[in-house]
C-alpha positions in Angstrom: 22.4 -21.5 -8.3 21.6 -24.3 -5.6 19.5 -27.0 -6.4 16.2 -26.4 -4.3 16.3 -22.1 -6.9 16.5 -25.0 -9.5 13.5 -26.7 -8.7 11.4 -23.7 -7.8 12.4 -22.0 -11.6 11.3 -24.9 -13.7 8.2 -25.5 -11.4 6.9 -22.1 -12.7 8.4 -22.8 -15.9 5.5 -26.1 -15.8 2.9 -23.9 -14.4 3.4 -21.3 -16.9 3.2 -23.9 -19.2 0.5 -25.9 -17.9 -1.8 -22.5 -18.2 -0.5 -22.0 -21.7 -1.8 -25.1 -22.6 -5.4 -24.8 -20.8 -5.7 -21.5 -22.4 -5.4 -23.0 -25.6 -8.2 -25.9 -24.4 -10.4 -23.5 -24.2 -9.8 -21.6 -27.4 -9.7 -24.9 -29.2 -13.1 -26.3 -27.3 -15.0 -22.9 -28.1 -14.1 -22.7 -32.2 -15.2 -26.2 -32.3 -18.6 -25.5 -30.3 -19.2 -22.8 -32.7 -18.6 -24.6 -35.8 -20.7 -27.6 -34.9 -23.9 -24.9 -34.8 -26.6 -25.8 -37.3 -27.7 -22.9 -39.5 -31.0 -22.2 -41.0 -30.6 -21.7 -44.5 -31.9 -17.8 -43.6 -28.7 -17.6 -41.6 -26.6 -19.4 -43.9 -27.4 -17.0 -47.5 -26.6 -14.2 -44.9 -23.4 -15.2 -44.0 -22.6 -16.2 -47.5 -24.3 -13.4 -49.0 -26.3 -15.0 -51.9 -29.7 -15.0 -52.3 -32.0 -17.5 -51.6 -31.9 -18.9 -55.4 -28.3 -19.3 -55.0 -28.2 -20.8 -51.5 -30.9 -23.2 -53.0 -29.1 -24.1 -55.9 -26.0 -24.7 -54.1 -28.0 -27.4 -52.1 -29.3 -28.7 -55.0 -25.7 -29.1 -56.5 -24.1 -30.7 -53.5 -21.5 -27.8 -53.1 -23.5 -27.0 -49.6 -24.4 -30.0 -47.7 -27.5 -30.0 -45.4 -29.5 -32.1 -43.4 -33.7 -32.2 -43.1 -35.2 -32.7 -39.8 -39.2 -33.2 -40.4 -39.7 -30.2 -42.9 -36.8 -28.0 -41.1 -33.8 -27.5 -43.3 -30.0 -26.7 -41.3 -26.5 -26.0 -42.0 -23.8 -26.9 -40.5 -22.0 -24.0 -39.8 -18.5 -25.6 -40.6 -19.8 -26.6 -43.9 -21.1 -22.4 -44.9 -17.3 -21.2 -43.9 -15.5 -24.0 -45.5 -17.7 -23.0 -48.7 -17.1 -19.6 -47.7 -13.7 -19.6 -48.1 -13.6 -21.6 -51.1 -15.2 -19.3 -52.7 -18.9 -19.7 -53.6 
């Protein structure tokens, strides 16, 4: 194989690799959008699946951390999966 075949293969070797790696950008950039969402707490019991009670009195325990804006209470949505699968 000459040198200029060479060159050609590993330059689509690097593009191949280069749209590997923006694929994986975009996977990455997405899960992190989605689990940066705020949740009412409505949203949050359903995902859980717990009642309201329980959703309140994991609040109240500290086991699901939340935030109050004016009288609005929200979720992080990485918070209600991480409790998810720890097993509420």
């Amino acid at each position: 194989m000459d040198l200029n075949e060479e060159l050609k293969k590993q330059a689509r070797q690097l593009t191949e690799l280069q749209d590997s790696v923006s694929e994986i950008k975009g996977l990455l950039v997405h899960r992190q959008a989605n689990q940066d969402e705020w949740l009412c707490p409505k949203e949050a019991r359903q995902i859980l699946k717990v009642s309201a009670r329980k959703e309140q009195y994991l609040r109240d325990s500290g086991k699901l951390p939340f935030t109050k804006i004016g009288r609005d209470v929200r979720i992080n949505r990485s918070c209600v999966i991480k409790l998810l699968n720890e097993g509420c």
